[in-house]
KEPARO-334447 format. One record per residue (C-alpha): residue number from 0; residue in three letters; x, y, z. Coordinates in nm, 2 decimals, always signed. Layout:
<rs>
+-----+------+--------+--------+--------+
!  nr ! rest !     xx !     yy !     zz !
+-----+------+--------+--------+--------+
! NUM !  ALA !      X !      Y !      Z !
...
+-----+------+--------+--------+--------+
</rs>
This chain:
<rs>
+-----+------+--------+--------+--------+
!  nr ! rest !     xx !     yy !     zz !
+-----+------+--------+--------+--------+
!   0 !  UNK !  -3.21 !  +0.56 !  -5.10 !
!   1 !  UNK !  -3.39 !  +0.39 !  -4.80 !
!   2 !  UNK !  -3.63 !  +0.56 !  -4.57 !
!   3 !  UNK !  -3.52 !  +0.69 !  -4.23 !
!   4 !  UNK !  -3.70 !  +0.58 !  -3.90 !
!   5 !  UNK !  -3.80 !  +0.21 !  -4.05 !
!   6 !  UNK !  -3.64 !  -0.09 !  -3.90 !
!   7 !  UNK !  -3.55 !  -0.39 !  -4.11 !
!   8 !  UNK !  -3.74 !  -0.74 !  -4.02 !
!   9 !  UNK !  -3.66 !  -1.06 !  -4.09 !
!  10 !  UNK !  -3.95 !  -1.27 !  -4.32 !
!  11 !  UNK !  -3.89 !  -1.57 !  -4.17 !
!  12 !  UNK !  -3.94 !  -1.62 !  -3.75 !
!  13 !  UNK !  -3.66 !  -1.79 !  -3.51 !
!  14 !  UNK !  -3.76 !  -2.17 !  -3.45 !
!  15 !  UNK !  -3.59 !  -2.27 !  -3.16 !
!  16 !  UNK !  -3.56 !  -2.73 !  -3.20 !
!  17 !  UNK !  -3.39 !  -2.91 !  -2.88 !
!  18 !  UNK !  -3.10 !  -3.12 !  -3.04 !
!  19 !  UNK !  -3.10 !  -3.46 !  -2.82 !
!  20 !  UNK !  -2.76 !  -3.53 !  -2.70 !
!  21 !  UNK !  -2.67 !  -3.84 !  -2.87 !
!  22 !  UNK !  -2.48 !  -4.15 !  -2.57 !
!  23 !  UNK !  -2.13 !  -4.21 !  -2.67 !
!  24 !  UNK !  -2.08 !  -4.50 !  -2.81 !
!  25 !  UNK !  -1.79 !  -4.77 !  -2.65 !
!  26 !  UNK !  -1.58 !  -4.90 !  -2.87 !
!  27 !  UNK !  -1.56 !  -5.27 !  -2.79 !
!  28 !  UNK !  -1.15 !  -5.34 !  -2.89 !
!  29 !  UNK !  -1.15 !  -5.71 !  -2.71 !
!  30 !  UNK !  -1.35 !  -5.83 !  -3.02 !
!  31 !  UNK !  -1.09 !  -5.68 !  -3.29 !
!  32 !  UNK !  -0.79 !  -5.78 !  -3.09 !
!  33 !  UNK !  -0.66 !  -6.10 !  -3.32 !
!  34 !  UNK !  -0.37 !  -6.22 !  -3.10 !
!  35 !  UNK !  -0.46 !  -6.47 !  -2.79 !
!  36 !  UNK !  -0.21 !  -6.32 !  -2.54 !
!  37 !  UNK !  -0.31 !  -5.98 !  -2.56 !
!  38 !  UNK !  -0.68 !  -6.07 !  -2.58 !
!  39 !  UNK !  -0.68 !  -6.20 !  -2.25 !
!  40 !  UNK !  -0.48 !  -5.96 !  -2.08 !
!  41 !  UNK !  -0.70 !  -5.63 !  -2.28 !
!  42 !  UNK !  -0.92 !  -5.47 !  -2.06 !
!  43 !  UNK !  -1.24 !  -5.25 !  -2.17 !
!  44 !  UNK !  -1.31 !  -5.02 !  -1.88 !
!  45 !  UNK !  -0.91 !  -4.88 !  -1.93 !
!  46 !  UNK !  -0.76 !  -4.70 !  -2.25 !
!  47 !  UNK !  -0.56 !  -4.80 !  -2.49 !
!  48 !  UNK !  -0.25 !  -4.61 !  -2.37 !
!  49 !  UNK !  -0.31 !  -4.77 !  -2.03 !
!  50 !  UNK !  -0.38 !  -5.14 !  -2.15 !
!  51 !  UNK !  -0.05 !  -5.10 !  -2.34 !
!  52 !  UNK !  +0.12 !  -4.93 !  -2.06 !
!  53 !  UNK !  +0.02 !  -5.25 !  -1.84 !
!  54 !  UNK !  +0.12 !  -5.47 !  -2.06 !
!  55 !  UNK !  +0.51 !  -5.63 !  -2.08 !
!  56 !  UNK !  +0.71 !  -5.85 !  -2.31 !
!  57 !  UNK !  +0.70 !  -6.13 !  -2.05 !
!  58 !  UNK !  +0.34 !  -6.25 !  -2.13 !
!  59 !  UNK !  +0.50 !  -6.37 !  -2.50 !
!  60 !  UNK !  +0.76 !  -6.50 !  -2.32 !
!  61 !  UNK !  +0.63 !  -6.85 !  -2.40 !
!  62 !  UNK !  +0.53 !  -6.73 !  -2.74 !
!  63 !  UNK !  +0.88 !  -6.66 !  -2.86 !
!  64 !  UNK !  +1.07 !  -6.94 !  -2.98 !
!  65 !  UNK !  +1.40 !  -7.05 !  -2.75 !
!  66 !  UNK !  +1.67 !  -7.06 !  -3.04 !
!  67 !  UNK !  +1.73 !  -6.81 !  -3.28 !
!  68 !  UNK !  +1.67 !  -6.99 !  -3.61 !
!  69 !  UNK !  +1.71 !  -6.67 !  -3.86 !
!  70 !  UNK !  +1.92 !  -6.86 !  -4.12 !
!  71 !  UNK !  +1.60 !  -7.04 !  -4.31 !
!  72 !  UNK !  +1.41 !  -6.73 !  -4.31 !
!  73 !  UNK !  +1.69 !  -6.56 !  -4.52 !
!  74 !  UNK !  +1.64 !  -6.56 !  -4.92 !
!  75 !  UNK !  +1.94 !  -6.77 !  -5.11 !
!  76 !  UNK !  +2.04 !  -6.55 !  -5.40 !
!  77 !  UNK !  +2.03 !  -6.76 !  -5.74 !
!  78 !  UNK !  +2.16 !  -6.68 !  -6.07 !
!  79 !  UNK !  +1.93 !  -6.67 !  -6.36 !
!  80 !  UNK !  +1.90 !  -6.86 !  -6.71 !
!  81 !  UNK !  +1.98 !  -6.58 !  -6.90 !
!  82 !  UNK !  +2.27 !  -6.46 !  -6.65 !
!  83 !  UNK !  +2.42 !  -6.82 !  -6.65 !
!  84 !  UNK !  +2.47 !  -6.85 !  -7.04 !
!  85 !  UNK !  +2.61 !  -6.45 !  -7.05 !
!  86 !  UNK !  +2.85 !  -6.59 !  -6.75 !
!  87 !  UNK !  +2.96 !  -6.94 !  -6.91 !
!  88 !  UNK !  +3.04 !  -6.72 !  -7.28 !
!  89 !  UNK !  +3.25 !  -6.45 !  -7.03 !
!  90 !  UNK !  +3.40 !  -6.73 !  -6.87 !
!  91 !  UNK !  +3.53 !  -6.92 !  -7.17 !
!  92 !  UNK !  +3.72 !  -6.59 !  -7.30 !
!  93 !  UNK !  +3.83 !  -6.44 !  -7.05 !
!  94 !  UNK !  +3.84 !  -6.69 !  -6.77 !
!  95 !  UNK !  +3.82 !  -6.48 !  -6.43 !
!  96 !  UNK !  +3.94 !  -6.15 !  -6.55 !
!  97 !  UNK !  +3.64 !  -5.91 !  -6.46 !
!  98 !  UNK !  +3.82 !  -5.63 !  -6.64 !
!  99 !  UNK !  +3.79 !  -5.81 !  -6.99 !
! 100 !  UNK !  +3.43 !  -5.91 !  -6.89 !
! 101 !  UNK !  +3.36 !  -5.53 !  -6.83 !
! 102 !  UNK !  +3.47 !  -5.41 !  -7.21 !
! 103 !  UNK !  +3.31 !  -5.72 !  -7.39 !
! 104 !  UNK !  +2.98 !  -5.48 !  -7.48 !
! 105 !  UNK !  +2.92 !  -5.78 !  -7.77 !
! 106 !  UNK !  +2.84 !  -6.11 !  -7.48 !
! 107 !  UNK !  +2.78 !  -5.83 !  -7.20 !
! 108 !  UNK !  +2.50 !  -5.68 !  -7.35 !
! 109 !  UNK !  +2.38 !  -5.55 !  -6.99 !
! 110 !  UNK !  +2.70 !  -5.38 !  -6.96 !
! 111 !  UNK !  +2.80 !  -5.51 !  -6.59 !
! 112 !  UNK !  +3.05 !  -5.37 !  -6.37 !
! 113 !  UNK !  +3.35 !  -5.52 !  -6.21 !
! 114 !  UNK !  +3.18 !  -5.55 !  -5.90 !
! 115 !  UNK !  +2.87 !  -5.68 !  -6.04 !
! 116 !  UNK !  +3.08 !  -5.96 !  -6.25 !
! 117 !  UNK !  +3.25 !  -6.02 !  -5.93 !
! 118 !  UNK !  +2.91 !  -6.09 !  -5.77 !
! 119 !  UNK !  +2.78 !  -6.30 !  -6.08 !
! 120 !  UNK !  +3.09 !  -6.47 !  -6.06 !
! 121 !  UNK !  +3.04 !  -6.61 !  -5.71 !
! 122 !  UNK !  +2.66 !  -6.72 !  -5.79 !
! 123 !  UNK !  +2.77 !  -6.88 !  -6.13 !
! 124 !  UNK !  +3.06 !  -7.09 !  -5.92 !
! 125 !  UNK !  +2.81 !  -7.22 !  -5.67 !
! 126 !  UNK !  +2.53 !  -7.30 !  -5.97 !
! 127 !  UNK !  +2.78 !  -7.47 !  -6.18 !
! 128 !  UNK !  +2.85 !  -7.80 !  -5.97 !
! 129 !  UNK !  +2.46 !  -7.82 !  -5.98 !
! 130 !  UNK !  +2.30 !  -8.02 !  -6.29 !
! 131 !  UNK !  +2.08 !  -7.79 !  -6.47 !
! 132 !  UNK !  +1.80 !  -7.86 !  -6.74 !
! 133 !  UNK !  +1.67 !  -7.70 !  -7.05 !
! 134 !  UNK !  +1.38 !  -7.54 !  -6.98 !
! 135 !  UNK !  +1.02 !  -7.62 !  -7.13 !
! 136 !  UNK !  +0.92 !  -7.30 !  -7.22 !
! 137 !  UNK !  +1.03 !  -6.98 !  -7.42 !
! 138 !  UNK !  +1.02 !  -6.62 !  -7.30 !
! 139 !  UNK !  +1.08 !  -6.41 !  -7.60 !
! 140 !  UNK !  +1.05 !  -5.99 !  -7.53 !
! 141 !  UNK !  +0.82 !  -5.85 !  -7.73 !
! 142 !  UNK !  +1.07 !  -5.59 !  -7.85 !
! 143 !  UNK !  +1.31 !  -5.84 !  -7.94 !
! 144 !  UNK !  +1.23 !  -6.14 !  -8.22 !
! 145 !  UNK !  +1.53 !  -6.38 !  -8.13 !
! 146 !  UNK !  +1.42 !  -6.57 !  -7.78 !
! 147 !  UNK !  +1.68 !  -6.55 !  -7.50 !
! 148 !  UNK !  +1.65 !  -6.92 !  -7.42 !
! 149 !  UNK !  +1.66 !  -7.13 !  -7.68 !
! 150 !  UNK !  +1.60 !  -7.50 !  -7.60 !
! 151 !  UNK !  +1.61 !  -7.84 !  -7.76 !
! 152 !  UNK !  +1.21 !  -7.86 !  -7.87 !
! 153 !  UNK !  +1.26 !  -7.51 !  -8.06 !
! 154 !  UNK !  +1.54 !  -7.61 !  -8.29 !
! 155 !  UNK !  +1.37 !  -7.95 !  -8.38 !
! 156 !  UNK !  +1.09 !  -7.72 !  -8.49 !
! 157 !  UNK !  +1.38 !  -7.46 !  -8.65 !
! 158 !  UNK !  +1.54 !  -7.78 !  -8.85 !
! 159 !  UNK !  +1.20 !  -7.93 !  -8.94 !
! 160 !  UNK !  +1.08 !  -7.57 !  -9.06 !
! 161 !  UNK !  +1.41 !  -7.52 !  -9.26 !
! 162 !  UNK !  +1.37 !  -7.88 !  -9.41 !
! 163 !  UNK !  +1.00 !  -7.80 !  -9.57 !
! 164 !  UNK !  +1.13 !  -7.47 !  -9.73 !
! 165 !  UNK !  +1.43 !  -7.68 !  -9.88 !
! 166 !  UNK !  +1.18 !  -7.92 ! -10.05 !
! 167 !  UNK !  +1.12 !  -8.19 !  -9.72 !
! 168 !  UNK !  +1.46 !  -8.35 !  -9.85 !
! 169 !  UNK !  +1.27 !  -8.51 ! -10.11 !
! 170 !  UNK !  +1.44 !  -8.62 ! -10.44 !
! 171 !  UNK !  +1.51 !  -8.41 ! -10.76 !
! 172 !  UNK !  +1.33 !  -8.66 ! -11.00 !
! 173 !  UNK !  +1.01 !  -8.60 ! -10.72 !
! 174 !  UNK !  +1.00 !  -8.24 ! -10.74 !
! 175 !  UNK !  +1.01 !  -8.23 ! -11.12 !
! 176 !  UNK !  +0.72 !  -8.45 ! -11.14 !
! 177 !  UNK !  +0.54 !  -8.27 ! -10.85 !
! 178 !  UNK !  +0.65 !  -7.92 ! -11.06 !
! 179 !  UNK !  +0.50 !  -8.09 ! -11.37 !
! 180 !  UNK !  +0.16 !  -8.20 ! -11.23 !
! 181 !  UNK !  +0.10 !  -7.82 ! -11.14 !
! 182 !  UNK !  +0.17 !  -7.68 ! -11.51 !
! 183 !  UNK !  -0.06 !  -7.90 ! -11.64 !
! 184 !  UNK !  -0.34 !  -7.84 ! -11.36 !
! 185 !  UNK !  -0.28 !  -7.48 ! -11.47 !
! 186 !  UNK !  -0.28 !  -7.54 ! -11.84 !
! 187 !  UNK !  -0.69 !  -7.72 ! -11.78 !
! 188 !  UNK !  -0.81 !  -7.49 ! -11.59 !
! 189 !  UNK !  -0.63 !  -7.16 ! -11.86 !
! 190 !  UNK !  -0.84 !  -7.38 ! -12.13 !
! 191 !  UNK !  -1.17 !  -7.36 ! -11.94 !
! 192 !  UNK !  -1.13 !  -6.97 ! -11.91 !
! 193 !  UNK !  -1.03 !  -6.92 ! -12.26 !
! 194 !  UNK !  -1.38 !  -7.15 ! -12.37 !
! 195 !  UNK !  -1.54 !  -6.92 ! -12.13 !
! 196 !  UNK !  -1.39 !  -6.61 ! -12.28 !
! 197 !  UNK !  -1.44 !  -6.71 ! -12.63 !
! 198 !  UNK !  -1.79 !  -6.73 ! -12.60 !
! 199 !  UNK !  -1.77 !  -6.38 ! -12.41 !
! 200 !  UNK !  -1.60 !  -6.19 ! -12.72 !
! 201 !  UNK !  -1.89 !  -6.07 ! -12.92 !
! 202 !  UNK !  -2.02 !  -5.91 ! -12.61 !
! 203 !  UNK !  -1.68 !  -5.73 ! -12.58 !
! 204 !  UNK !  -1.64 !  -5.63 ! -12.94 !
! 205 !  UNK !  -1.86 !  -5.33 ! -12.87 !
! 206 !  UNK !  -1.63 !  -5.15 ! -12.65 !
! 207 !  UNK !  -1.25 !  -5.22 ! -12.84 !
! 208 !  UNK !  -1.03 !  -5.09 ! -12.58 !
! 209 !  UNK !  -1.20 !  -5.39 ! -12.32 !
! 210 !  UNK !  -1.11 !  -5.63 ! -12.58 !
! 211 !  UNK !  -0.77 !  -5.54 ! -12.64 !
! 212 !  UNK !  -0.67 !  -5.51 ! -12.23 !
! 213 !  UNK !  -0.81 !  -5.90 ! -12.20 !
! 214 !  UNK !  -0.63 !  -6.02 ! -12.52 !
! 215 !  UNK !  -0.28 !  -5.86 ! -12.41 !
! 216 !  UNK !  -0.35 !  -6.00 ! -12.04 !
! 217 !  UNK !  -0.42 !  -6.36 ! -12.22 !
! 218 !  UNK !  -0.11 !  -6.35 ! -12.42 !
! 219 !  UNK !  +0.13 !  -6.21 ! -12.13 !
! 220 !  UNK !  -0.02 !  -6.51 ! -11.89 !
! 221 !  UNK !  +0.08 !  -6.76 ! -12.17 !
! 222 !  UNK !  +0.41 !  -6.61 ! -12.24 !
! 223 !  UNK !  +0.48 !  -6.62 ! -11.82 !
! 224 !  UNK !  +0.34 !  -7.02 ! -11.82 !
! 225 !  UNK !  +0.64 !  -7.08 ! -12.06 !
! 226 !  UNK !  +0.90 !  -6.92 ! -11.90 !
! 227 !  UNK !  +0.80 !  -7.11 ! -11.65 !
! 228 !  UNK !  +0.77 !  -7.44 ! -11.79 !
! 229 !  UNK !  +1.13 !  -7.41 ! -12.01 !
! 230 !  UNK !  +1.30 !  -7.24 ! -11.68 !
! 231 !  UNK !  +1.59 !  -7.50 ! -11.52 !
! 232 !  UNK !  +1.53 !  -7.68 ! -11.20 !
! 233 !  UNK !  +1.73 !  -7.56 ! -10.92 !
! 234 !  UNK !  +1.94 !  -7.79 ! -10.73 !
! 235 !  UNK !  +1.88 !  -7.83 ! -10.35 !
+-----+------+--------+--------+--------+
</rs>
């Protein structure tokens, strides 16, 4: 419980510290303004509400061009590669019935409505008179393995990739010989192991079951480089 008759002080005395009022700064707009016209017309000592309240349309009226030339600035809708070649399959089966288009989920793949077919339509009509070209490069999705534009360069490089698996269209008399040359290159370099081994088996006689997993591993190696060598040639 406190005392009674003692009056609380404070341990720390009042400081009184003039604060000096700071000047308010101007804010110069002239120098921000970017277009000419209004820069001459801005005026410093007046507010923005009444520099713009001053202000009319008629200053720009030499600014603003005499004809309206909106037509350029409008963007010409194209159709794409990939939309093209769906539209060109549709096309061909169906000819200009948009319903059919619709429910053909296996050349539609993006599932298009009559009115977007209709739309597609009109853009593939104005792009077909055009001449179009294959295109350099291939986009291929990352979720998807088959590219959606195939052109010209990537099946050379298809056919000449199919060709070296088949055997480079070389002849059947070739490929023996070439098939022949690797048995034997196999067969020298088996002999230098087994000289190698040879000399290894009294070092392997102490542990038996060692010497028996090499010795079956030998033989099943030499019974695999026959089957091999007495197997028929397939025709390509």
């Amino acid at each position: 419980m406190g005392k009674a008759g003692i009056k609380a002080k404070k341990r720390r005395a009042r400081v009184h510290t003039p604060v000096k009022m700071k000047k308010k700064k101007l804010v110069n707009m002239e120098k921000s303004i970017r277009d000419p016209v209004l820069k001459e017309q801005w005026d410093n000592k007046k507010t923005v509400k009444q520099n713009l309240d001053s202000i009319s349309m008629k200053v720009y009226e030499d600014a603003l061009p005499q004809e309206k030339d909106l037509r350029d600035k409008w963007r010409t809708e194209k159709i794409g590669d990939r939309d093209y070649r769906i539209m060109e399959k549709l096309t061909k089966m169906h000819g200009r019935d948009l319903k059919a288009m619709s429910r053909n989920i296996r050349v539609n793949v993006w599932q298009w409505t009559e009115a977007q077919l209709r739309k597609k339509l009109e853009l593939f009509d104005a792009a077909k008179d055009k001449p179009r070209e294959e295109p350099d490069f291939v986009w291929v999705h990352k979720d998807n393995q088959r590219p959606l534009m195939l052109p010209n360069v990537l099946k050379q490089e298809r056919a000449e990739k199919e060709k070296a698996k088949r055997g480079g269209g070389k002849k059947k008399e070739e490929v023996e010989e070439s098939m022949d040359q690797e048995a034997e290159e196999e067969e020298d370099e088996d002999e230098v192991e087994e000289e190698g081994e040879e000399d290894e088996d009294t070092k392997e006689v102490s542990c038996g079951w060692r010497a028996r997993r090499n010795a079956k591993g030998r033989q099943n190696k030499k019974a695999a480089r026959e089957k091999y060598r007495n197997a028929p040639i397939k025709k390509f």
